[in-house]
C-alpha positions as CSV (number, residue, x, y, z in Angstrom):
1,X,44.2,357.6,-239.4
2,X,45.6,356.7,-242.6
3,X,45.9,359.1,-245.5
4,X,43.8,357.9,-248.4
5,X,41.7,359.4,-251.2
6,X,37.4,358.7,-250.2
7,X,35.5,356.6,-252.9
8,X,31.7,356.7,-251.8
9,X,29.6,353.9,-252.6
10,X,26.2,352.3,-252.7
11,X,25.4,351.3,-249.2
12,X,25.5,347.2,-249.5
13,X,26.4,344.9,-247.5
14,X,29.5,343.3,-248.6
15,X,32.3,341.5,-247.3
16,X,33.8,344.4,-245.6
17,X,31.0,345.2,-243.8
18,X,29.5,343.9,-240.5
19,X,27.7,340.1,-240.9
20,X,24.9,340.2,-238.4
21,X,23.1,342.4,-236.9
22,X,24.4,344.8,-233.7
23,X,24.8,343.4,-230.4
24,X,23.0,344.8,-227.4
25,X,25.0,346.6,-225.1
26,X,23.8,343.5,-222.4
27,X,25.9,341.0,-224.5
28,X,29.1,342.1,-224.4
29,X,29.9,340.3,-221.4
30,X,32.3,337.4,-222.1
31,X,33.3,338.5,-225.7
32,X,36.0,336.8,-227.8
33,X,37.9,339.0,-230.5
34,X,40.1,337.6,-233.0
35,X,42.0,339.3,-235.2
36,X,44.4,338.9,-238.6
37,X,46.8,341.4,-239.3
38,X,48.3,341.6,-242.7
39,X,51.6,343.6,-243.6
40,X,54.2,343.9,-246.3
41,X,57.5,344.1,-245.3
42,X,59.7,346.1,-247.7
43,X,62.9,344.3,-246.6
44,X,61.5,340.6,-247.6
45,X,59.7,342.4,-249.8
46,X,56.7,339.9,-248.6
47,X,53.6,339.8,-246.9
48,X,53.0,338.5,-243.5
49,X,50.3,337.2,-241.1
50,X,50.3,337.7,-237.5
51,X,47.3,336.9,-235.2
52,X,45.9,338.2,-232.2
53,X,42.9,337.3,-229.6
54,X,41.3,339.8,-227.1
55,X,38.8,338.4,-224.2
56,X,37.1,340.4,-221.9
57,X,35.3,339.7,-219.0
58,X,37.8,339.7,-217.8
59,X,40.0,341.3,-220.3
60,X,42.7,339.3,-221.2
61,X,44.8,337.8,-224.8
62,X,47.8,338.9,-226.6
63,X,46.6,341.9,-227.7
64,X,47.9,345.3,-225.8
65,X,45.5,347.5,-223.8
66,X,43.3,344.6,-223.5
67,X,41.4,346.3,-221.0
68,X,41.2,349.3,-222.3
69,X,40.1,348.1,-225.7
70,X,37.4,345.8,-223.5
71,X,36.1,349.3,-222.0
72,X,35.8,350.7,-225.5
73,X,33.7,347.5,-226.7
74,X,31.7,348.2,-223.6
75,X,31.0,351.9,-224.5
76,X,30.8,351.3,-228.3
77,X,29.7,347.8,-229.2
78,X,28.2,348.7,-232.0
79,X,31.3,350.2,-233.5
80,X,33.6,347.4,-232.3
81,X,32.0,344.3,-232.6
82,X,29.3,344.7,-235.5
83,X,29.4,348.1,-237.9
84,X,26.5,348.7,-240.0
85,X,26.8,348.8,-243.9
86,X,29.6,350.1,-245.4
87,X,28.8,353.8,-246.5
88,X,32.1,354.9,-247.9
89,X,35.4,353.1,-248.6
90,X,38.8,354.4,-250.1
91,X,41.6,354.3,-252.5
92,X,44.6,353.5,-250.3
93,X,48.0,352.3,-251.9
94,X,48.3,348.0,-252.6
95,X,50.3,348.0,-249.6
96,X,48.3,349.3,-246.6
97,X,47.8,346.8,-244.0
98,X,44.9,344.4,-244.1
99,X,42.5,343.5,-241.0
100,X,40.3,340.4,-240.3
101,X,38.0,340.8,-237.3
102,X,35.7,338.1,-235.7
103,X,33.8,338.8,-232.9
104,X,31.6,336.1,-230.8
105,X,29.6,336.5,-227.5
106,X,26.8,334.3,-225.9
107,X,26.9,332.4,-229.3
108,X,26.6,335.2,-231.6
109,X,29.2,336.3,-234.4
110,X,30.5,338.8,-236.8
111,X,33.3,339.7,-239.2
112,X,34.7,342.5,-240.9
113,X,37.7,343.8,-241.9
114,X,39.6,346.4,-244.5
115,X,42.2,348.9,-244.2
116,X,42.5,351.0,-240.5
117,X,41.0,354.0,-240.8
118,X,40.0,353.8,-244.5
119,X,36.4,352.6,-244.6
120,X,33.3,353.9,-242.9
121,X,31.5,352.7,-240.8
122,X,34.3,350.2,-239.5
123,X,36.9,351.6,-240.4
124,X,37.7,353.7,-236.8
125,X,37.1,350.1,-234.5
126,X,40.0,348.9,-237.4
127,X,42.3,352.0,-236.8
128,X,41.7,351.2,-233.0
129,X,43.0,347.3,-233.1
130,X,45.9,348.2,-235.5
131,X,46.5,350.6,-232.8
132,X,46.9,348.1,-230.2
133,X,48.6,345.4,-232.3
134,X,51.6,348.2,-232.8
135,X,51.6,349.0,-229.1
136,X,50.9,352.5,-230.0
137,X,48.7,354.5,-227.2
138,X,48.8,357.7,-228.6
139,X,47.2,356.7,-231.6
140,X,44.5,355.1,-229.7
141,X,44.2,358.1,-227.5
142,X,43.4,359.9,-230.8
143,X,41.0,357.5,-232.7
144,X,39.1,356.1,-229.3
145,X,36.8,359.3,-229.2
146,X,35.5,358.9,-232.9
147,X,34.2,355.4,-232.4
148,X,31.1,357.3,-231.3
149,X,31.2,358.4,-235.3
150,X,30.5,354.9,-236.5
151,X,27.2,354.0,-234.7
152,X,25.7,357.8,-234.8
153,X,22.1,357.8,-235.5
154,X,22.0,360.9,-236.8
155,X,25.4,360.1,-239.0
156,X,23.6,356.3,-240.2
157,X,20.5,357.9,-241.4
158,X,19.7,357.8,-244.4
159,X,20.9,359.8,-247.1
160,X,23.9,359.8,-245.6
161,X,25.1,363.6,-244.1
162,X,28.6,363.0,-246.1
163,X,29.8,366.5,-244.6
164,X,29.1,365.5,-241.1
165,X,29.9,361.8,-241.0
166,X,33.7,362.6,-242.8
167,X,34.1,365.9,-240.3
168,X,33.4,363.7,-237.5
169,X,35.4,360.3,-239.1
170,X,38.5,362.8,-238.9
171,X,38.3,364.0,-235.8
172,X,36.5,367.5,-236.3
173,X,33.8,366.7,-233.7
174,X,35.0,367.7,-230.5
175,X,33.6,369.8,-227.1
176,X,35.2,372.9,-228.1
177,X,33.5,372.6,-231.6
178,X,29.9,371.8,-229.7
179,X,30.2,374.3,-227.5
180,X,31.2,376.9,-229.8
181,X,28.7,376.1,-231.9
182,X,25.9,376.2,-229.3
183,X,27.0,379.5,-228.3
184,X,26.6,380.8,-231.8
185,X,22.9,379.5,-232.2
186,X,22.0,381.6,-229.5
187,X,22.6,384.9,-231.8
188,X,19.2,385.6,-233.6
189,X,18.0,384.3,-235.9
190,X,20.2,381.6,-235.6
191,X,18.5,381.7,-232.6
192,X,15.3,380.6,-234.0
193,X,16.8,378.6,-236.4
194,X,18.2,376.7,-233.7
195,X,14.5,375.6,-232.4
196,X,13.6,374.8,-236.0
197,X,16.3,372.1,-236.0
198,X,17.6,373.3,-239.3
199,X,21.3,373.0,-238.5
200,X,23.1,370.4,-237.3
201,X,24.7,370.2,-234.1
202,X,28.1,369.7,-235.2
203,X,30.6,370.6,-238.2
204,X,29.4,368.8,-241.1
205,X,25.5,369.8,-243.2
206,X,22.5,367.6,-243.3
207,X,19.1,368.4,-245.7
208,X,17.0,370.7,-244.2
209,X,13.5,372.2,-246.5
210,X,13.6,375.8,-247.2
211,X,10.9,377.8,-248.4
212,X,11.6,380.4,-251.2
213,X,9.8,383.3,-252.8
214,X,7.3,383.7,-253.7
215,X,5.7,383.0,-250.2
216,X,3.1,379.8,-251.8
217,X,5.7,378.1,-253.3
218,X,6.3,375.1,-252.1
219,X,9.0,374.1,-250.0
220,X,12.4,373.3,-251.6
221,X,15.2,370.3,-250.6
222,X,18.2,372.7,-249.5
223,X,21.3,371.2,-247.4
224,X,22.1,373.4,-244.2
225,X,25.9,373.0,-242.5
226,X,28.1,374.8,-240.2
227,X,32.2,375.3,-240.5
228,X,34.2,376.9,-238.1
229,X,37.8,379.0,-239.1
230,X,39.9,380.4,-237.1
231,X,38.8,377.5,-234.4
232,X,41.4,378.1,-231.9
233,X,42.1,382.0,-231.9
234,X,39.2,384.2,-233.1
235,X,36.7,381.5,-234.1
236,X,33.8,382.2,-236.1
237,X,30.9,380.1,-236.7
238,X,29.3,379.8,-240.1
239,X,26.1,379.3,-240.9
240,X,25.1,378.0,-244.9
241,X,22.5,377.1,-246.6
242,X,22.8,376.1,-250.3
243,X,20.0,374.8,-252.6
244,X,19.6,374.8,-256.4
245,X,17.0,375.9,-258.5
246,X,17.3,374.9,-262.3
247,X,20.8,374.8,-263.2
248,X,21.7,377.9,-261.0
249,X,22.9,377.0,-257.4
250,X,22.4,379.7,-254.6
251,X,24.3,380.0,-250.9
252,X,23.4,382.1,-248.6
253,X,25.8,382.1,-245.0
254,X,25.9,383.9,-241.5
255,X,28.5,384.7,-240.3
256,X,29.3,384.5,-236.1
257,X,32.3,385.2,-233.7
258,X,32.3,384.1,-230.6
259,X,34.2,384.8,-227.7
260,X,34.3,384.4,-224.0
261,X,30.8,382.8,-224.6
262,X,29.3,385.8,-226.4
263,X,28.5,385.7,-230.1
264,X,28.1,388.5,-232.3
265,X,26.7,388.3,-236.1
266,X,29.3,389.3,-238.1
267,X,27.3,389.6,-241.3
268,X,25.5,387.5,-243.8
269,X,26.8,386.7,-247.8
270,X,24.0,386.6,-250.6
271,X,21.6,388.1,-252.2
272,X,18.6,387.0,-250.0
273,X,18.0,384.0,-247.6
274,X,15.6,381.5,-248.2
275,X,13.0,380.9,-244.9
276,X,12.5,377.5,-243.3
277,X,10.5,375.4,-242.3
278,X,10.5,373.6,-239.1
279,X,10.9,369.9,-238.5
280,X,7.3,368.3,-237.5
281,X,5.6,371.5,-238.4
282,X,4.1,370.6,-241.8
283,X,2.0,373.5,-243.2
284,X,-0.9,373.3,-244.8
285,X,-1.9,374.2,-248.4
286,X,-4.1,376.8,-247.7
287,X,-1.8,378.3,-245.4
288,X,0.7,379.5,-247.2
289,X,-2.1,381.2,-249.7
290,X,-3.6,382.7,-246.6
291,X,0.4,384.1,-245.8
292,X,1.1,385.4,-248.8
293,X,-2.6,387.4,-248.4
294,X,-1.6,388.9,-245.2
295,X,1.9,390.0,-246.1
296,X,0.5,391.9,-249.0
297,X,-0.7,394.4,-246.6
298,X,2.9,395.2,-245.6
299,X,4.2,395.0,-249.1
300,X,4.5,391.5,-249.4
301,X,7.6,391.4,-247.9
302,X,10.3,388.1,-247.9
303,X,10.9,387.0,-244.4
304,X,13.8,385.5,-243.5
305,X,12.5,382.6,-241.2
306,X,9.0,381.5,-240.6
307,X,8.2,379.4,-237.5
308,X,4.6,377.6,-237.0
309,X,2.8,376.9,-233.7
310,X,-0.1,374.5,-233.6
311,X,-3.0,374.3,-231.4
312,X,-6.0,372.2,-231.4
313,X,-8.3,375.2,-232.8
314,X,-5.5,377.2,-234.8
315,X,-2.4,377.9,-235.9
316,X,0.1,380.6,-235.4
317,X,2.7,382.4,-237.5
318,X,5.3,384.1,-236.5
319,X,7.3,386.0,-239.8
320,X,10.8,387.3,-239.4
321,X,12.6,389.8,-241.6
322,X,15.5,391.7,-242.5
323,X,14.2,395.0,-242.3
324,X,11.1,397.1,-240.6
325,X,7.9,396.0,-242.4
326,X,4.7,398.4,-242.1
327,X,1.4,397.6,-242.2
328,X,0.4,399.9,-245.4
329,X,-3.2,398.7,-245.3
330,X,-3.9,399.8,-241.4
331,X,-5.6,402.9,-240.8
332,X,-3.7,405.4,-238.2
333,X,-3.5,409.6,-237.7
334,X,0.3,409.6,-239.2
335,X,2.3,407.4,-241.3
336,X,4.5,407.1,-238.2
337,X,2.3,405.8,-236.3
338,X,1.2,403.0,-238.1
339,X,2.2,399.4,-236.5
340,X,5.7,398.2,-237.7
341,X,8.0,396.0,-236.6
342,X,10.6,393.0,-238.0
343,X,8.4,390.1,-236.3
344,X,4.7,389.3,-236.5
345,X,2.8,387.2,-235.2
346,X,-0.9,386.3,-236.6
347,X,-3.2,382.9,-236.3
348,X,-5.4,381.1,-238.4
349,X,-8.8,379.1,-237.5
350,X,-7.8,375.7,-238.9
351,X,-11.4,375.5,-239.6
352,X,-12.6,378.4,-241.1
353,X,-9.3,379.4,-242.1
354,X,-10.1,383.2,-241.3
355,X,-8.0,385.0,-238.8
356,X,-8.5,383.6,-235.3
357,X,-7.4,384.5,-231.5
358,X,-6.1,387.9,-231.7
359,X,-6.8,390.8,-229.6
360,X,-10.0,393.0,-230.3
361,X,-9.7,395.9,-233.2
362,X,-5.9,393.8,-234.3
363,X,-5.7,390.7,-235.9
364,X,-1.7,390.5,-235.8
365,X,1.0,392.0,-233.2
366,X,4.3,393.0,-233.7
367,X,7.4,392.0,-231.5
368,X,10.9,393.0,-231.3
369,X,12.6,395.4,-229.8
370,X,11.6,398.1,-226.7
371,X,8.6,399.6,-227.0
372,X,7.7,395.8,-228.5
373,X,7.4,392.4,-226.8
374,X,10.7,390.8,-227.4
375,X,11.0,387.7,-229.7
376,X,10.3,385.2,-227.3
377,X,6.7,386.9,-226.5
378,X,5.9,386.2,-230.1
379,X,7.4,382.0,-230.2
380,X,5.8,381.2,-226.5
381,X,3.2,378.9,-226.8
């Protein structure tokens, strides 16, 4: 990819961008690809024009790795043929090369063009012709695998995760990262986290809502993303939230190595984290009244993540914190044998609102670990 400063603008259609709408995977067959390469040549100190076609089915033109580049359309047709709205473009010297691409199939046609590797989304299907009009296969080695970057659901939505969509435009999405990064989400409570969908599942940070003291406040806009260092020795995972209230800005970051597929929590950085709440879970109003109620009982303490189960009848709530909390408002022969734990668990009547489904004489239970049910007894359904 070229080196280039990032300018990120409104998304708009515009004359760099894609002029139809995408092609189904099913019309590729038969697809015609022109394109206009524009260079300046220091020594004539002038700019010149060469063109090339590509066909497939079956792959043919003047354009190198014609087949290859018709197996890449095939896979990525979206990416190649038609990219969505430009997103982001960039500041490149006067003298980068320019690319014109039109694309037809079964009737149906598109353009776009810019700089190779400079704008996105486009830019990487651009890096990949310029790649085949110099004959140069390592570069196209390098750039074929982040055409998947350019017609990314998750990448397209919208506002646009900037952190994610340039981390995976320059080539920071990879297996290794994945994987590394799913072994890290299965340390608690990233572990829960994890079934919350609160971070992404690669480099980069998307929004996620966060839910911060005191427990009936309502939930705040925070963006949640993941970095690795040390990627290819000792590589540890980090976890970070950041949201703003007023004009101060908080972070609050895990911190996990992994190695030989086991992670361990390293530690965490700030003063405390916020809790979250989980996608398609939305909470109601009274709930998080009734919450902060219960909680008083062990001293209204701030849990670190809050996951929410829903049945027909009820809802459950399962509270995790940083510390042992004890329930100061239970009756028992000794302080130290009152019930205490770092997760509860306790459901509300959606109707009634009052306390619902628990076992007789305890309307809450406690989970971690031995004597206690582990975690998962507490999040099964």
């Amino acid at each position: 990819m070229l080196g280039a400063a990032l300018l990120v603008i409104p998304t708009l259609a515009s004359a760099c961008g894609a002029t139809s709408s995408a092609p189904p995977p099913s019309a590729i067959h038969g697809a015609r690809v022109q394109i206009s390469v524009r260079t300046y040549s220091t020594k004539s100190t002038s700019w010149r024009t060469q063109h090339f076609k590509l066909n497939c089915s079956p792959a043919s033109g003047n354009l190198a790795f014609a087949k290859r580049l018709c197996a890449d359309i095939r896979a990525h047709p979206i990416s190649m043929l038609a990219p969505p709205a430009l997103r982001w473009t960039c500041s490149g010297g006067p003298f980068q090369p320019q690319l014109q691409v039109h694309a037809k199939w079964k009737g149906r046609s598109t353009h776009f063009g810019g700089s190779p590797g400079c704008d996105w989304p486009g830019g990487t299907a651009l890096d990949a012709y310029w790649s085949a009009t110099t004959s140069d296969a390592e570069a196209l080695a390098k750039i074929e695998p982040r055409l998947g970057c350019d017609d990314n659901p998750t990448l397209l939505a919208k506002p646009t995760p900037l952190a994610s969509a340039v981390a995976c435009v320059h080539g920071l999405w990879t297996p290794r990262t994945a994987r590394l990064i799913r072994q890290a989400k299965q340390r608690e409570p990233l572990s829960v986290l994890t079934r919350a969908k609160v971070f992404p599942e690669q480099i980069g940070a998307s929004q996620c809502k966060i839910r911060l003291p005191p427990l009936g406040s309502a939930p705040h806009t925070g963006l949640c993303g993941i970095t690795i260092t040390h990627g290819w020795s000792s590589p540890i995972v980090n976890f970070t939230v950041s949201w703003q209230t007023g004009k101060h800005a908080h972070r609050y970051r895990w911190r996990v190595s992994v190695s030989h597929g086991y992670a361990r929590l390293l530690g965490t950085q700030g003063a405390a984290p916020p809790t979250f709440q989980a996608h398609g879970s939305p909470v109601p109003a009274w709930l998080r009244a009734d919450e902060a109620r219960l909680l008083r009982g062990f001293g209204s303490p701030t849990p670190t993540h809050i996951s929410y189960i829903r049945y027909p009848t009820k809802i459950a709530v399962i509270w995790q914190f940083a510390r042992t909390v004890i329930c100061d408002s239970c009756s028992a022969p000794s302080n130290d044998s009152l019930p205490r734990g770092r997760i509860l668990r306790a459901s509300f009547d959606l109707s009634t609102h009052q306390m619902a489904g628990a076992p007789r004489d305890l309307s809450f239970r406690f989970c971690g670990k031995t004597p206690l049910p582990p975690l998962a007894a507490c999040l099964k359904r």
